[in-house]
N, C-alpha and C positions, 0 to 999 in steps of 0.2 A: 447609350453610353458606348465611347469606343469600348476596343478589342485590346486583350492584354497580349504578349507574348511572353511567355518562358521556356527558358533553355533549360533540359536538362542531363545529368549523364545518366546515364543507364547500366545496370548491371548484371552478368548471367548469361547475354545473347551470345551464341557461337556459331550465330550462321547467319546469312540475309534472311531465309525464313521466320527467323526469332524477331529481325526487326520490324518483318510485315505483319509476325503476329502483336507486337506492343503497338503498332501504329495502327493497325484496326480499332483492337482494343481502344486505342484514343478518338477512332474518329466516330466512334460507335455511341459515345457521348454526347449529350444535347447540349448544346453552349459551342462544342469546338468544332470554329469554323476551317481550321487545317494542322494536320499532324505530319510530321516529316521524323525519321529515326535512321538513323545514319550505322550503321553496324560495326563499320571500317574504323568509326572515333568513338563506337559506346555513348553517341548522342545524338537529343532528340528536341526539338524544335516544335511549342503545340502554341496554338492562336488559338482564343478563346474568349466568348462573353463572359466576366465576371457575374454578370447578373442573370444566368442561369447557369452555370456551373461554378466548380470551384478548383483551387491548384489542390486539394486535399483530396476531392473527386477524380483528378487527374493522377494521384500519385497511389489513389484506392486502384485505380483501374487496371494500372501497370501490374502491382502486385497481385492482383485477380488471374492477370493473363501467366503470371508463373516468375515474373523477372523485378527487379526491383530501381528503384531511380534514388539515388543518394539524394539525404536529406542530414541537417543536422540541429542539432538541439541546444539552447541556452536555458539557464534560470538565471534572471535578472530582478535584484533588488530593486524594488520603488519606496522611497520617501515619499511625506506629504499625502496620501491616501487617508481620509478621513473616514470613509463608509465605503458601504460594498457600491454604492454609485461610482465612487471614485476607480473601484476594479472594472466598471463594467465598463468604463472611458476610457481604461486604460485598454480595455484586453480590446476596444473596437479600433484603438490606433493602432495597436500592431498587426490587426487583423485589415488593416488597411493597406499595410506596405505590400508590394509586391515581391511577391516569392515567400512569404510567409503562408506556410502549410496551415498551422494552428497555435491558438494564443491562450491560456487560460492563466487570469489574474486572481492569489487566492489576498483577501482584504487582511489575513489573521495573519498570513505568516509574511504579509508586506514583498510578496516574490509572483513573477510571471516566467511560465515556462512554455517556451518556443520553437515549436516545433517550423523548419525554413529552409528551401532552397539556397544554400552556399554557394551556387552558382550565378544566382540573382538578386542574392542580398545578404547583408554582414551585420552583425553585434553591433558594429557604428550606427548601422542605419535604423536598427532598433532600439539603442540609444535615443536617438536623433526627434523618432514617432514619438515616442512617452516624453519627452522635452517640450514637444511642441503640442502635447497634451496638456503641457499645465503639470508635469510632475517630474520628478529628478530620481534617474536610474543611477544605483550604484555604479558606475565602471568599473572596468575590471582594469587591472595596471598595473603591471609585473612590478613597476618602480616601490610600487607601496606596498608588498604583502599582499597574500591570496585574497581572492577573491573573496574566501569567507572570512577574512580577518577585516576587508573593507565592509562587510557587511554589517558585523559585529560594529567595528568601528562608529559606524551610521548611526545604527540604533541607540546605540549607548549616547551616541550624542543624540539623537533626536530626545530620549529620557530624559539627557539632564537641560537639555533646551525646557522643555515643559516644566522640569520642575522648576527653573532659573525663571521662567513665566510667572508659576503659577505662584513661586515667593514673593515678587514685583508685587502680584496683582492682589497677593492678601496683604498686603503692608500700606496699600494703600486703600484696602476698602473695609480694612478692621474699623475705621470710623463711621464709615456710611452702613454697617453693622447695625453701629446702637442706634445710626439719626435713623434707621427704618425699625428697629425695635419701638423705639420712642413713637414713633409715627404709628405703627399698626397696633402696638400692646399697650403702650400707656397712655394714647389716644390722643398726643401731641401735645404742645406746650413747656415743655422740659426746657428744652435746647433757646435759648433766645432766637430773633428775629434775625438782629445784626451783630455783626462781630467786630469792632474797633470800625463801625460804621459801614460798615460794607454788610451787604445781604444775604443771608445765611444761603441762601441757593446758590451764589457764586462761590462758595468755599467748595461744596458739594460739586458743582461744577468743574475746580481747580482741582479734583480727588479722581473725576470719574474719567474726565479727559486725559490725559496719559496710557490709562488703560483701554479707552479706547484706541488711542495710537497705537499701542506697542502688544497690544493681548489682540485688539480686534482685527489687527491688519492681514492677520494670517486668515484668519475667516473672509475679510472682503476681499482678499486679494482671488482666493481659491473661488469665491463664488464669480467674480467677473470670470475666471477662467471657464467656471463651470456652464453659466448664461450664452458670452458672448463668443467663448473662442469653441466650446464645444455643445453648445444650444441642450443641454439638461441642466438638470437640475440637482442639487444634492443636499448633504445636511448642511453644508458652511452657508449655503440660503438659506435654510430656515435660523438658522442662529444668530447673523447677520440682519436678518428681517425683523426677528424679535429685538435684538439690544439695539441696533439702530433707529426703532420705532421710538423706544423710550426715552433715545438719547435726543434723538430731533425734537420730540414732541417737547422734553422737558428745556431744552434749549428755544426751543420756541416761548415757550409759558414764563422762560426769564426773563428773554427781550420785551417781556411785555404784549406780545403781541398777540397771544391767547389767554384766557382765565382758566384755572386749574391748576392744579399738583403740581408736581416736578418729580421723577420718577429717576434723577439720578442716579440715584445708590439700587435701582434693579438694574441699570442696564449697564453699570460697571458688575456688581454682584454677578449678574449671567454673564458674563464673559470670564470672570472668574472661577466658579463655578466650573462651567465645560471646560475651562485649563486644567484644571485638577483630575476631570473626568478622562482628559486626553494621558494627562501624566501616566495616572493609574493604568489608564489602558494599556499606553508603550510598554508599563513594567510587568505586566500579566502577559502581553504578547509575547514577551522577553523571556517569563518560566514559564510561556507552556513549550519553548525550544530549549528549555536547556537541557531534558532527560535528553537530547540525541545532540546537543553540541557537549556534553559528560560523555556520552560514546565516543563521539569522535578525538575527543582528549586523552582516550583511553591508547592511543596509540604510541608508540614507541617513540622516544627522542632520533637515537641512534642505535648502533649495531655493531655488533665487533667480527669483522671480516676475517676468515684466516684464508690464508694464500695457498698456493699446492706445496709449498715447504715449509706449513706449518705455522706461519708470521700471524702473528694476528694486530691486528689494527684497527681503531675506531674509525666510524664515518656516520655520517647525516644518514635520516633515512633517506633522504631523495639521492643517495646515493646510491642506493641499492638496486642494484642489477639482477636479471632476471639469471637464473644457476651459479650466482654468488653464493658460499660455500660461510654459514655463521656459526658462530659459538655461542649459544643461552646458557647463562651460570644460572643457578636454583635465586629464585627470585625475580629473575627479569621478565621484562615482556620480551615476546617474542616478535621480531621486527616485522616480517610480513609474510605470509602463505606461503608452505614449503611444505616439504617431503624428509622425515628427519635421518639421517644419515648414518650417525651411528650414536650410542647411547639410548640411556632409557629411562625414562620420568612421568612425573603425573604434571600434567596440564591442567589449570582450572580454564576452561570456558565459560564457564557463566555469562562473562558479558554478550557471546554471541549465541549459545543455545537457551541459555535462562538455566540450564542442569549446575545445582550446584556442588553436585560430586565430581572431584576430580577426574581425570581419564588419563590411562596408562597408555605411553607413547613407546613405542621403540622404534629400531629400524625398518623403514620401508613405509610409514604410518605419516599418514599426511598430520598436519597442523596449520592451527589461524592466527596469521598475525595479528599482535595485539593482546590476545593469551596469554597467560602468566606459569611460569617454566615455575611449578614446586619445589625438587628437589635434586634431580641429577640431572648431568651435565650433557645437552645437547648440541650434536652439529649438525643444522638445519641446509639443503640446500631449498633457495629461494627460486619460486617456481610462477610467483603473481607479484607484483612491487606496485606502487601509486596506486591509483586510479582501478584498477585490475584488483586489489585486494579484496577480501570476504566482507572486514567493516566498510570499506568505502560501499562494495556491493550493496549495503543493509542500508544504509543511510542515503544512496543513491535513492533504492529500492521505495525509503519513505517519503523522502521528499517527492517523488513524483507520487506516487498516493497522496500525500498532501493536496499536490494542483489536481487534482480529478476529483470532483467533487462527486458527492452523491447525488441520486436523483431528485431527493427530497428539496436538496436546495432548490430546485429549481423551483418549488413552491415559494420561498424567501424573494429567489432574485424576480418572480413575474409579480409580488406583490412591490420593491424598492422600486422596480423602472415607474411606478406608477404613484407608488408611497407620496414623494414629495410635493408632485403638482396638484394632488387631492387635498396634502393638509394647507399648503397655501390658499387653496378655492375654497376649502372647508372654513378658515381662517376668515377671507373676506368676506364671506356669507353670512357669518355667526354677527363679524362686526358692523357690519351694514345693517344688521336685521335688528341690532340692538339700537343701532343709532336711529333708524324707523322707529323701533316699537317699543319702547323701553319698558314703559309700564304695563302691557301685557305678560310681556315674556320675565318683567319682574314680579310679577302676582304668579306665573307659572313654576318659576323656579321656587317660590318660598312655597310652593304646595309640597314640595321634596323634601322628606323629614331627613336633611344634610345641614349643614353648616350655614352660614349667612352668605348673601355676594361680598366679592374682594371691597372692602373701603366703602361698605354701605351699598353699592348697588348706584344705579342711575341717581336715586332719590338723593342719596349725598353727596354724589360728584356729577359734573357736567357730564350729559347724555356722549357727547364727541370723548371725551377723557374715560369714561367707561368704554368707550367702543375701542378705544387704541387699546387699554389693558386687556380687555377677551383677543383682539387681533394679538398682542405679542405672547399670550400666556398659549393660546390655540399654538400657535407655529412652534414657540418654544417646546412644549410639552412633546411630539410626536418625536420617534428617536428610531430611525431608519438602520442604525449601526445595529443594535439589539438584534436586531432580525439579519444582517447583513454576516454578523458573529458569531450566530445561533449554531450552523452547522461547521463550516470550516473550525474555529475551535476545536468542538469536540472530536470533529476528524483529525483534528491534531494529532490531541493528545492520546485518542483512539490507535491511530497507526502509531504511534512512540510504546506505547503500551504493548501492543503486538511484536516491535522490533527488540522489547528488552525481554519479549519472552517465548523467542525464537519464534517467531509468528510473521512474515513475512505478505504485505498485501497490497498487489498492485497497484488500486485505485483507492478513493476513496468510494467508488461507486461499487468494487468489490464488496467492500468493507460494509456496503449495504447489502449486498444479495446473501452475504457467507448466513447471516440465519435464518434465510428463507427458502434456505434448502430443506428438503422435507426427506430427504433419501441419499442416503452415503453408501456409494458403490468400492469398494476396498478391490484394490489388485492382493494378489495372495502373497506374491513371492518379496519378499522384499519392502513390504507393506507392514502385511501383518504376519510373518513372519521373518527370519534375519536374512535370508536372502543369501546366508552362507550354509552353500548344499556339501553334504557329507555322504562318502559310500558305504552305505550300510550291507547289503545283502548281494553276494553273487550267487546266481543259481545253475547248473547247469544240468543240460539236458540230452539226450542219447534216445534217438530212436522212439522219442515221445514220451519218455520217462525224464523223472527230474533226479540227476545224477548228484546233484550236493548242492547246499544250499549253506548260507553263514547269515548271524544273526538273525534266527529264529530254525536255524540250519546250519550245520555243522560246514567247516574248510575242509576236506578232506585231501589232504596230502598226498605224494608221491609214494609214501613211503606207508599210509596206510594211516597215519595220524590225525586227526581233528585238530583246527585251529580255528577261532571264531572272529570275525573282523572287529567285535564289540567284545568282547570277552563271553557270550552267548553262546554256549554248545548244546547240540541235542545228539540225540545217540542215533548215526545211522537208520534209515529203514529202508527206501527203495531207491537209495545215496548209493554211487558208487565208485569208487578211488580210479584213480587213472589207469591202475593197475589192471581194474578190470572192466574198461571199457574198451573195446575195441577199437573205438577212433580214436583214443587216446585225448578225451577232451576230459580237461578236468576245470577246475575252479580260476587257476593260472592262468589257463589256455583262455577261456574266454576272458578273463580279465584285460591280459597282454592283446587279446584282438580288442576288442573293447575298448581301452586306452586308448591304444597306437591310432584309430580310427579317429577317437576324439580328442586326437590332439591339436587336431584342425579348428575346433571348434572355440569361442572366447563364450559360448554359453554356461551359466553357473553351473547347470547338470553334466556339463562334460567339464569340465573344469573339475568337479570333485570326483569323474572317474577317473581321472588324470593324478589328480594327488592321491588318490587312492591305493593307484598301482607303482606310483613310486614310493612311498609310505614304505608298502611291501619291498621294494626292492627289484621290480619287475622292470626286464631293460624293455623299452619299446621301439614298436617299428615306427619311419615316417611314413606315413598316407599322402598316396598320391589321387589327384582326381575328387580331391574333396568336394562336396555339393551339401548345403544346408535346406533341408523340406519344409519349408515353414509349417507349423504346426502340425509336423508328422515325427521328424527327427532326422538324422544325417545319414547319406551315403559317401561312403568315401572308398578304396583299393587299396588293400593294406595287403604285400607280398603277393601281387600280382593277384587277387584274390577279394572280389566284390564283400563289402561289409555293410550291413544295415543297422543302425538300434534307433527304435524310434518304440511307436504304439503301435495297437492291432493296426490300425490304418493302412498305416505304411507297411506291413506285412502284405496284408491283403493285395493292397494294389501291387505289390510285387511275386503276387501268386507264392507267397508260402502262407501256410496257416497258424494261423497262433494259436488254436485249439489245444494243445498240450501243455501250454505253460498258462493257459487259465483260472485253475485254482492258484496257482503259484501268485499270479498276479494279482488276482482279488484278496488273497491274505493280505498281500505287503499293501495293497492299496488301503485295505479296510487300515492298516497301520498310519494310516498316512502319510506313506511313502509314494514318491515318484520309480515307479518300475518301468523299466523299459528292455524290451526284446531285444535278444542280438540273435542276428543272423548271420550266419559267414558260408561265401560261396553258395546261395540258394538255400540253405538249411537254415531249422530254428537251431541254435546252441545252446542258448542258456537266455539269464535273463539277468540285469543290473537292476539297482534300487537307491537310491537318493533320497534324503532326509534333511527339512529342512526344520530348524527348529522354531516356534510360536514367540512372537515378542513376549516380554511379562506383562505388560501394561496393555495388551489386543483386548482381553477378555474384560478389564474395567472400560477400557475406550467404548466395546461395544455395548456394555451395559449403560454407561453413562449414556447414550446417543438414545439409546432406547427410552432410556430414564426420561429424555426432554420428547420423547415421540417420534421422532425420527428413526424412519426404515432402516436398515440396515444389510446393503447385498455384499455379493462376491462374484467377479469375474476373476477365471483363469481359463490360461490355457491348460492347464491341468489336466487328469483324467476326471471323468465323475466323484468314483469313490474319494478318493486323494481328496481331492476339495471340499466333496459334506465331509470327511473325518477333520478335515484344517477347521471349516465350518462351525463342527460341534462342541470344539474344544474353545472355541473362540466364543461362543451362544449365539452364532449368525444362524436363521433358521435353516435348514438344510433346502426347503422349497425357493429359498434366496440364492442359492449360488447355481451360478452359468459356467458352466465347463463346458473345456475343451475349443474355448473359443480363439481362433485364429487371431495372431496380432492384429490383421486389417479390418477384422470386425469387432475389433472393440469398441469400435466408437459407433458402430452398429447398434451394437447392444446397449450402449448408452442412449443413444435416438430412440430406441426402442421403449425404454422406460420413461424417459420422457416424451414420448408420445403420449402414452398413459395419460398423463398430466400430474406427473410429477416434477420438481425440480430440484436433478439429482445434483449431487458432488461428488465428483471421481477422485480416487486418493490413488495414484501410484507412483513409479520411480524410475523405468524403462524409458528408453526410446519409444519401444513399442505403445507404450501409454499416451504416447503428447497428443495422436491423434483424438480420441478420449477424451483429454485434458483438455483440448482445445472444442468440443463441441458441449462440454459437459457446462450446464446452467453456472458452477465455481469448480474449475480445475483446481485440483491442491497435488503438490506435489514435495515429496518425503527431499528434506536438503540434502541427504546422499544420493539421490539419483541422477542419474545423466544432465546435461544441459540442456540438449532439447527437451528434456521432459520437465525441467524447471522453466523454461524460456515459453513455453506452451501454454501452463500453469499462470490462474491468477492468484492464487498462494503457495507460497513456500513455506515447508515448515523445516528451519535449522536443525534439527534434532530429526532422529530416525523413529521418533515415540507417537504410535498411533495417540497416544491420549490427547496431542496436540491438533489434532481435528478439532477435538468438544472444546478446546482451550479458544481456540480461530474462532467457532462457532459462538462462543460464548462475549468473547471482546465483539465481534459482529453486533448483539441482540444491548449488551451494555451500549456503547454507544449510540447505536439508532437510539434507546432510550435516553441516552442523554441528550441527543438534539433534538428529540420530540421533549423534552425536562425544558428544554432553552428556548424553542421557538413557542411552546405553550406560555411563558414567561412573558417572551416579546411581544407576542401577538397579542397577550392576556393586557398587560401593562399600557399598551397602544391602547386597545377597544375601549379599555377600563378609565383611562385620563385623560385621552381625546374630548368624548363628552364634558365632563368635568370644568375643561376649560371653555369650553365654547359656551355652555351655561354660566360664564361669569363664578365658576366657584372656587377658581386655582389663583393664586398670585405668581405672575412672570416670575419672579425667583426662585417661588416652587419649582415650578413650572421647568426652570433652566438646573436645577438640584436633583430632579428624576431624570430628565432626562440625562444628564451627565453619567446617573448612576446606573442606570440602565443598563447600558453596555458595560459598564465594569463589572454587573452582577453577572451576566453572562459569561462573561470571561472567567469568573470569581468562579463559578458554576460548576464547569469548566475542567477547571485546575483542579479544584476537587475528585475530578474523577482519576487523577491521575495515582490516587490510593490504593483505586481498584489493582486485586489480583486475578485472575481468571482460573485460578483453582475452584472458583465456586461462580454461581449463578450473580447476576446485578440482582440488589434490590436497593432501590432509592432508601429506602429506611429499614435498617436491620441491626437487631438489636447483637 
């Protein structure tokens, strides 16, 4: 096979070195016969065998080497998709085009998403693949409404196309009803011969033909596509197989030209039949989207603009601009993500976190578009618009979990590539075998204490006329969709489930591993507790002695007084006022150093000594020379004058001792508080204490988790004590928590236990987390925390509520159960009717009647689960 070429641009490099290291990286590949990267244009030029490597290998490798190569992404609607064959045709056209990264086609929600070199190929030309596949992609086309309004558009006509079908096709074969009632139940004779001279099989003929034209053609037209333009096989061949069988053979036996039956009224009946089963489907496919096309409707019309002089004025939302300045009256939705400005109200979120208690907003307090403004009157400025918004984010979010399917499918899709050419060989085997052997394999099947064969068996109909009804009733009967259905479905409505109950999940293949975690590792700060640190305790120290202390230790003033930072006082004892210290350090003094030091700092622990010492009223100095210690704590030069607060660590390796404020430190830690040493100019001085407070919902989260068997740890970087006391109060065993551990070994520590051979789940909300998030067997990561540590994460949970782990965990273990409910169905229904027919026991119309229903029951299945809450455990049956 020739060699492909792709261009692409490149992103990141800032030197010629950067471009020799992406162009190694390429040539270091097996397939690429030459890499060229250009630094000066940010582009790069690779030749390569398609048939040993890939442009997705190609665009892994860059990313490996540290730089990245723009790529960009479509979901495109497909029409006409009858079964997951018809996905797996489509997703190999697109994966055909060149410059196409990756292609996956979901059958259930009728959508392919495409991942493609923009420099090497466009939406047209992906168009153009699936066209010349035999299927019709929505366009997108600014002339007619968004893309998802053409989409909607599609479907709702594909719907009433079927149902406008499937009325045709019953209005003309409510007659051929009774002439097959009469014929199988009343055992013939009812109906006269001829009718005003003409041959009652030619009436029947006059009824079934039309519907062959206008119900069949969509079937035979998809199967030529499917044979000759892209050499598989799918369901519209078996369908096509069966009602054609019965129509030629019975068309034949008019002309006179064979003896035997006339099977008319089956092979209009099964084309009627799978209309109805198609109808049904489009409209199941239809609600199991509409829980997140109801979200997206959930969005605002318009917005009322006020100007910097006050004016306010309506506009669209697509009019809204990014630090556009809104007015929400009590009652409205809120136009889109902002920061609210001034005023103050309660917001329902529920549509985006699933909480349905209000939340009190004031100045300075972010909000989500889309949210409903309660009762006073906000001025929002807008900070996210379009595409950028929190809902789009969520529904973004699900639909591509939709196209990622789970592993399991992959059991479905390696049995459909092969489904359809078994039950045809299966088909002609049974029929050949019975036209040989009639009367053996007829003495064989009456040994089966079942029902009689179709119309008597051989012995009443002509041997050749039996062998075409086992051939059409075999092909009819197998139904490739049920199994095609099975899991995309219920990943559907799985991920929809997750999205309206702030549950957030990448893939669908997440969505398989979240309960197969057997070990949930909690970050402490921010996790499982609020993450909002508070200054609780100053200590101060002289000469090795602890000079005053607050909260749990008296303030002692200037002036000889007590003041407690909690309202906590205790009476003086080896406490001493400034008055009478010699160096004149009192509780202020270290405070004021303390602060001014940490003001450098954006960490939550210096941040609440910072509000702390303004609270008080303390003016502070600027620090110069600031330096942050990773998992030690900060130095910084506050008045010409070296400053340290961190842990013993950081004492030690700076040669002071932290031996004097020992006890001092183990008390506040056993409190579980974050204590930390200051030192100013080479001395210990005192010491600060930080308090963060416990979610309410940590302690059932970790009981819950317990409750289903899973382990329960804790990483921080914390001190020891500090974390078992966070630990105990939470019911994490205290032998479970790892302190004191460095941001860059978190994820250490994560390998670590999964070394074990466990597979853990990391729950945190830091920067410091993603690395973590991203090694851990299912990152999750808390919706308030940073982007990279959402962007790292394979779940997000909208809501700050550890209980939404067991909730993740929970819609995870439902699901799987429901596509193991669905594909036990398919697979059961196939194994169990396949036979049936090939023993001559099923009649083709049966035969075209299960099969139609098949897939609607799965979908039916399905939808059903979309009742689930995940407040409690799945059980298929509960009373």
């Amino acid at each position: 096979m020739a060699t492909r070429k792709s261009q692409l641009d490149v992103q990141g490099m800032s030197c010629a070195n950067c471009s020799g290291t992406v162009g190694g990286a390429l040539e270091a590949l097996d397939g690429v016969e030459e890499a060229n990267v250009n630094f000066a244009t940010d582009e790069g030029t690779v030749e390569y065998d398609p048939e040993a490597t890939s442009l997705a290998a190609i665009y892994e490798a860059i990313d490996r080497s540290g730089y990245s190569a723009i790529r960009s992404s479509a979901s495109i609607g497909i029409t006409d998709m009858t079964c997951s064959n018809c996905a797996e045709t489509n997703e190999q056209a697109l994966e055909d085009v060149p410059g196409v990264i990756s292609a996956e086609v979901n059958y259930a929600t009728d959508e392919a998403t495409v991942e493609y070199n923009p420099a090497e190929t466009s939406c047209e030309e992906l168009y153009d693949a699936i066209e010349s596949a035999g299927y019709w992609p929505v366009r997108e086309d600014d002339g007619e409404g968004s893309e998802r309004d053409q989409r909607d558009a599609a479907r709702n006509e594909e719907i009433e196309r079927q149902r406008r079908l499937t009325i045709f096709g019953a209005l003309l074969s409510a007659p051929l009803v009774f002439f097959l009632a009469e014929k199988f139940l009343l055992g013939g004779g009812v109906f006269p011969e001829t009718i005003f001279g003409v041959d009652f099989g030619w009436l029947e003929f006059a009824l079934a033909t039309p519907i062959q034209v206008i119900l069949g053609r969509e079937f035979y037209e998809n199967s030529y596509k499917a044979l000759v333009k892209n050499k598989s096989a799918n369901m519209d061949v078996l369908i096509a197989l069966g009602s054609s069988t019965a129509y030629v053979y019975s068309v034949v036996v008019l002309l006179g030209l064979l003896a035997g039956g006339m099977y008319f009224d089956t092979a209009a009946l099964i084309l009627v039949f799978i209309t109805l089963g198609n109808y049904l489907e489009a409209r199941s496919k239809g609600q199991a989207g509409e829980a997140l096309q109801e979200l997206l409707e959930m969005e605002a019309d318009t917005a009322t603009i006020v100007d910097e002089d006050g004016n306010e004025r309506d506009v669209s939302l697509d009019e809204v601009e990014t630090g556009n300045r809104m007015k929400v009256r009590p009652g409205e939705k809120i136009p889109t993500d902002g920061v609210v400005v001034s005023g103050q109200s309660a917001v329902d979120e529920s549509m985006v976190t699933g909480e349905s208690v209000p939340v009190e907003k004031e100045a300075g307090e972010e909000v989500v578009g889309s949210t409903i403004n309660e009762n006073g009157v906000l001025t929002i400025e807008a900070t996210k618009v379009g595409e950028d918004t929190a809902l789009q984010g969520i529904v973004r979010t699900v639909k591509e979990a939709q196209s990622r399917q789970p592993d399991i499918q992959n059991i479905a899709d390696r049995i459909s590539s092969y489904f359809v050419p078994i039950v045809i060989a299966n088909a002609l085997l049974w029929g050949v075998v019975w036209y040989l052997s009639p009367q053996a394999l007829a003495g064989f099947v009456g040994t089966i204490p079942l029902w009689g064969l179709v119309g008597g068996g051989p012995a009443a109909l002509s041997t050749f006329e039996f062998a075409v009804i086992v051939f059409a009733s075999a092909v009819l009967i197998a139904c490739p969709c049920a199994l095609g259905l099975a899991t995309p479905a219920s990943t559907m409505v799985g991920t929809t489930i997750g999205a309206q109950n702030g549950v957030l999940f990448k893939g669908g293949d997440v969505l398989e591993r979240a309960k197969d975690a057997d070990t949930v590792v909690f970050d402490k700060t921010g996790t499982l507790t609020e993450g909002a640190m508070e200054l609780t305790d100053v200590v101060v120290f002289d000469g090795g002695n602890r000079s005053a202390a607050t909260d749990g230790g008296p303030e002692t003033a200037a002036d000889g007084g007590t003041q407690a930072i909690d309202g906590q006082v205790e009476q003086p004892g080896t406490e001493q006022s400034e008055a009478e210290s010699d160096a004149g350090i009192d509780e202020e003094t270290v405070l004021r150093i303390a602060a001014s030091a940490e003001s450098g700092s954006e960490h939550p622990l210096a941040q609440a000594i910072v509000n702390g010492a303004e609270e008080r009223g303390i003016d502070l100095a600027d620090p110069t020379d600031f330096e942050n210690v990773p998992g030690q704590g900060i130095r910084a030069t506050v008045n010409d004058r070296e400053v340290l607060i961190g842990n013993r660590k950081l004492m030690r390796e700076n040669d002071i001792d932290p031996a004097p404020a020992e006890d001092a430190l183990e008390r506040l830690e056993k409190e579980g508080k974050t204590a930390m040493c200051v030192a100013f100019d080479g001395e210990l001085i005192g010491l600060v204490a930080d308090a963060d407070t416990v979610k309410e919902s940590a302690k059932e989260a970790v009981a819950a988790l317990r409750e289903r068997g899973v382990e329960v740890r804790m990483i921080t970087g914390d001190n020891e004590r500090t974390a078992r006391a966070v630990a105990e109060r939470v019911g994490i065993d205290p032998n479970n928590v790892r302190a004191e551990v460095l941001p860059e070994d978190k994820s250490d520590a994560v390998d670590e236990i999964q070394d074990g051979g466990k597979r853990a789940m990391m729950v945190g909300d830091g920067v410091n987390d993603a690395p973590a998030l991203a090694t851990a067997y299912v990152g999750t990561a808390i919706g308030s925390g940073t982007d990279v540590a959402i962007e790292a994460a394979d779940v997000t949970l909208m809501r700050d509520d550890p209980l939404d782990v067991v909730k993740a965990i929970r819609i995870s273990d439902a699901t799987l159960q429901k596509i193991k409910q669905n594909l036990v169905w398919a697979l059961g229904y196939n194994t169990a009717m396949i036979p049936l027919a090939s023993l001559g026991l099923l009649q083709p119309v049966l035969a075209a009647v299960a099969m139609a229903f098949s897939s609607v029951s799965v979908l039916t299945n399905s939808l059903l689960f979309r009742r689930y809450t995940p407040d409690r455990d799945y059980r298929l049956l509960r009373r």
